[in-house]
C-alpha positions as CSV (number, residue, x, y, z in Angstrom):
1,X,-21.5,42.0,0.5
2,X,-18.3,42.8,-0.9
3,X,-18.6,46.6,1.2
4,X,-19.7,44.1,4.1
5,X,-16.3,42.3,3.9
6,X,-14.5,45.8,3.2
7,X,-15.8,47.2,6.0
8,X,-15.0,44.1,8.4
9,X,-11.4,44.1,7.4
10,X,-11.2,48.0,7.7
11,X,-13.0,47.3,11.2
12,X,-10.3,44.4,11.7
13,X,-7.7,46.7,10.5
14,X,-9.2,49.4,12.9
15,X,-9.4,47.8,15.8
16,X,-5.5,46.5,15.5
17,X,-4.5,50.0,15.1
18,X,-6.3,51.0,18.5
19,X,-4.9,48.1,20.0
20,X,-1.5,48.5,18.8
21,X,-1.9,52.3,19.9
22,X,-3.5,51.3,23.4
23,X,-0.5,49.0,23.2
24,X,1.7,51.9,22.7
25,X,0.1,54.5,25.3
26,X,0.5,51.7,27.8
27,X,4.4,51.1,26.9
28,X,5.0,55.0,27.1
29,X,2.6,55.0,30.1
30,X,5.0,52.2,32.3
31,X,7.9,54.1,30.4
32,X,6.8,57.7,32.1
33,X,5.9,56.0,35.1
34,X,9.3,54.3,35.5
35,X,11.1,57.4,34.6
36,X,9.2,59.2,37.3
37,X,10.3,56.6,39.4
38,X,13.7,57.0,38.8
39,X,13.4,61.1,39.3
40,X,11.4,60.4,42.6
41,X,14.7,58.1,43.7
42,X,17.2,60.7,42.7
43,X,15.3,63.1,44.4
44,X,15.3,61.2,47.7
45,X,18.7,60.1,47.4
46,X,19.7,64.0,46.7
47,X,17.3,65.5,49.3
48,X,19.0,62.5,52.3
49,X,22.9,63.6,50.3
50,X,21.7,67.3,51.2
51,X,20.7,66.4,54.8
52,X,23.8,64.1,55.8
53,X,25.9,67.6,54.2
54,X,24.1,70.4,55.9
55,X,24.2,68.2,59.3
56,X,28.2,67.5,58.9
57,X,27.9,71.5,58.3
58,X,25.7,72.2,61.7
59,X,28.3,69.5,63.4
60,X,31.0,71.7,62.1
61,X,29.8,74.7,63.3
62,X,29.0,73.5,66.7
63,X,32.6,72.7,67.0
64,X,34.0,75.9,65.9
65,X,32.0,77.7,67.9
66,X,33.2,75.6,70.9
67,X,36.7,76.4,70.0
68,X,35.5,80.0,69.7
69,X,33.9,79.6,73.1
70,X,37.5,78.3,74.1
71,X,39.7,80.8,73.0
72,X,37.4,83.5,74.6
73,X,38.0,81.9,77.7
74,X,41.6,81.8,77.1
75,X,41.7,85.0,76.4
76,X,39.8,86.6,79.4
77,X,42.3,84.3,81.9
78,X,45.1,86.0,80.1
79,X,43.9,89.5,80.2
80,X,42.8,88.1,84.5
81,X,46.3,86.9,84.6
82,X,48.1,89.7,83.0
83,X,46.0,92.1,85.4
84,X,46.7,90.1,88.3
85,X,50.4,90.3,87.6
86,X,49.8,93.9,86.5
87,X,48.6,94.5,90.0
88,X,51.2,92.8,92.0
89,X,54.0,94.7,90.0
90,X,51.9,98.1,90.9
91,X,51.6,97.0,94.5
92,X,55.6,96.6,94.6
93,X,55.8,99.9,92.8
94,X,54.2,101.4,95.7
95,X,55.9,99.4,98.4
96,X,59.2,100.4,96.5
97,X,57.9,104.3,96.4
98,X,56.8,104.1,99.8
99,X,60.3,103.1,100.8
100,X,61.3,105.8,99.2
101,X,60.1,108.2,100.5
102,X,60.6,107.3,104.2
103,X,64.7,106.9,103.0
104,X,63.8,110.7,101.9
105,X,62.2,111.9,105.0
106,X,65.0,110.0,107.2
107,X,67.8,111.7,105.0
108,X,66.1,114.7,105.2
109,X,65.6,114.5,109.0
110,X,69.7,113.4,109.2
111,X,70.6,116.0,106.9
112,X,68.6,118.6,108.8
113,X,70.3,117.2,112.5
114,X,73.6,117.5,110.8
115,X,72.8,121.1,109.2
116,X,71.4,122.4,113.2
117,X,75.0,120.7,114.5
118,X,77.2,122.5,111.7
119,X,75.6,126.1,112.8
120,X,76.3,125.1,116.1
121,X,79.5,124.2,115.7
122,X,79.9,127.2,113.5
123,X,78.3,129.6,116.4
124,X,80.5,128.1,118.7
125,X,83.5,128.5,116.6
126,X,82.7,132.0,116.4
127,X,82.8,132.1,120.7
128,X,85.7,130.0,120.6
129,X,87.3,132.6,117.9
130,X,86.0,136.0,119.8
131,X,86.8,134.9,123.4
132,X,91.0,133.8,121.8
133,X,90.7,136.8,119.9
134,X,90.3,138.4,123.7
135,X,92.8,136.5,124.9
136,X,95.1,137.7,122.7
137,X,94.1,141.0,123.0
């Protein structure tokens, strides 16, 4: 009887012990669980911070590379431009050289009308100067 009664209380005792450590397991269960929770949350919460950064980064990008795109285009009117005025001083290079040259072939032509008169005025100085020199003979 008196092992009877030992072993009731020691069964008693026994099954307060499970209960307290069922007690326990569930406490540290809801604990994990919460704590998991919480990780799952920051996780999120990092994962959506990430996404609003790397789209303000693509945003970003987009616009640079539209100011890129610009200042191509800029550039290639420039270098149009600056061929275009390139051109239009070459083409009154030419006009100006071509000028030139008929001034050249026109003072050529004079000089080469005035050269003919001088040896014909030179020839007929030499008549003028046989036929006095006759005369005076």
């Amino acid at each position: 009887s008196q092992l009877k009664e030992q072993a009731d209380r020691d069964g008693k005792r026994t099954a307060a012990e499970l209960q307290s450590l069922r007690d326990h397991l569930a406490s540290c269960d809801a604990s994990k669980d919460a704590e998991l929770q919480n990780l799952r949350d920051h996780l999120t919460s990092c994962s959506a911070s990430k996404d609003v950064e790397l789209q303000s980064l693509r945003d970003e990008l987009r616009e640079l590379e539209a100011v890129a795109v610009g200042a191509r285009s800029e550039k290639q009117d420039l270098d149009n431009d600056n061929l275009r005025d390139f051109t239009v001083q070459e083409d009154g290079i030419k006009a100006d050289l071509a000028i030139c040259q008929q001034n050249l072939t026109s003072t050529k032509s004079t000089l080469s009308e005035k050269i003919e008169e001088c040896s014909q005025l030179k020839e007929q100085a030499e008549r003028d100067g046989e036929r006095t020199a006759a005369e005076l003979q």
